[in-house]
C-alpha positions in Angstrom: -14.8 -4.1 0.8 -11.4 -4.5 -0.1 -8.0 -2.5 1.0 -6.6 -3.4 -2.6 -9.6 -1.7 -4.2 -9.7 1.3 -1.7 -6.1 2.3 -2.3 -6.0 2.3 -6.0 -8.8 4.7 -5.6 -7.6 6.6 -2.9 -3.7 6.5 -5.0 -5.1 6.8 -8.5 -5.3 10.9 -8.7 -1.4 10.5 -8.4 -1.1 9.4 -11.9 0.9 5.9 -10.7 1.2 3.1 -12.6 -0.4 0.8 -10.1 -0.1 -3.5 -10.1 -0.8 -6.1 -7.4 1.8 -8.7 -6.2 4.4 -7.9 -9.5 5.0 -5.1 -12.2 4.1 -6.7 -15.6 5.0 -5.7 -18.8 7.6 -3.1 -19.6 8.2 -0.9 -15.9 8.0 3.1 -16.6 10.1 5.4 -14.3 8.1 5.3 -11.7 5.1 2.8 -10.1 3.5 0.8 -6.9 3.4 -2.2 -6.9 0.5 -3.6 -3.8 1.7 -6.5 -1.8 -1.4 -8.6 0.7 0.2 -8.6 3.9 -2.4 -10.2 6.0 -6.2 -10.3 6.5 -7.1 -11.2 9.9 -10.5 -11.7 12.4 -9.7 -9.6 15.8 -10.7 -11.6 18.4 -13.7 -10.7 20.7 -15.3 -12.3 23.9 -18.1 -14.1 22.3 -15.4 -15.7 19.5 -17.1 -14.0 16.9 -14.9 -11.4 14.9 -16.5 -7.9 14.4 -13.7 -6.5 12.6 -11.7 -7.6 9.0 -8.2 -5.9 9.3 -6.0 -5.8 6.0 -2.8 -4.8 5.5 -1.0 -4.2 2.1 2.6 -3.0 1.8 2.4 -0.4 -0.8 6.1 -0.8 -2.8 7.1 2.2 -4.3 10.2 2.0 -7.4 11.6 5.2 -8.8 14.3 5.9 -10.9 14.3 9.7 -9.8 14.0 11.5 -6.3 11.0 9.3 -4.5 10.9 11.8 -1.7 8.2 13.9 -3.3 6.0 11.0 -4.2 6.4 9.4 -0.5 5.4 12.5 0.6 2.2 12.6 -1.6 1.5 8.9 -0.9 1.5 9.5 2.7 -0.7 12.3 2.5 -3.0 10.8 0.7 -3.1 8.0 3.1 -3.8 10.0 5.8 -6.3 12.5 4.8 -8.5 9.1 3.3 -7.9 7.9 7.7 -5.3 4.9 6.5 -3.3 3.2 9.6 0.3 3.7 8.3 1.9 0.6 10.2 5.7 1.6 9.1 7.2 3.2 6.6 11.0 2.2 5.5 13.6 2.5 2.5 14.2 -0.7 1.1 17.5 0.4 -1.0 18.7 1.1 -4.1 18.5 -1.7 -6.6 21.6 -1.4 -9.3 20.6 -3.8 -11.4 17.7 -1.9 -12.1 18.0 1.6 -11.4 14.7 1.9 -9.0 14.7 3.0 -5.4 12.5 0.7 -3.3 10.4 2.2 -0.6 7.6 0.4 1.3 4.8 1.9 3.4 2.8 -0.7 4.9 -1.1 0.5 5.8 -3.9 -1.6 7.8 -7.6 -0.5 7.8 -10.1 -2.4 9.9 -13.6 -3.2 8.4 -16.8 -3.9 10.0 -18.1 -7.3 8.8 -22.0 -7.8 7.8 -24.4 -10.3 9.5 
């Protein structure tokens, strides 16, 4: 299982261009771009992790009002029982035209013997 893989399904009814780590090609209005934040064992008593936890900061850039679509994200998150670490605009990039706003998300997953 992989929180990369579960959010472009979870994200993909939201008709978002969606790439990991950098846009490429030719950026439209509006898309998310996935950063890996970490992947981490938590530790237990007998040293032996029982528990995967990933986090991904999910980068949103929009030339338009991102408000709706930060709603829509975070709604989506939620209902699909995402940890929503923090949430936070980034600014306004001139150069570019594109807002920047992150929401960073964590979900823990059981690991196989």
């Amino acid at each position: 299982m992989s929180l990369l893989s579960d959010l472009s399904e979870i994200l993909q009814p939201l008709n978002i261009s969606i790439e990991t780590g950098v846009f490429s090609g030719v950026p439209p209005d509006e898309y998310l771009v996935f950063i890996p934040l970490t992947d981490i064992f938590e530790v237990h008593a007998d040293n032996r992790p029982g528990f995967d936890v990933q986090e991904v900061r999910i980068s949103l850039f929009s030339k338009g009002n991102y408000l709706e679509r930060k709603r829509q994200i975070t709604t989506a998150l939620l209902n699909a029982d995402f940890t929503i670490t923090e949430r936070r605009y980034i600014g306004h990039e001139d150069d570019t035209g594109y807002h920047h706003y992150a929401i960073d998300v964590a979900k823990n997953y059981g690991l196989e013997e």
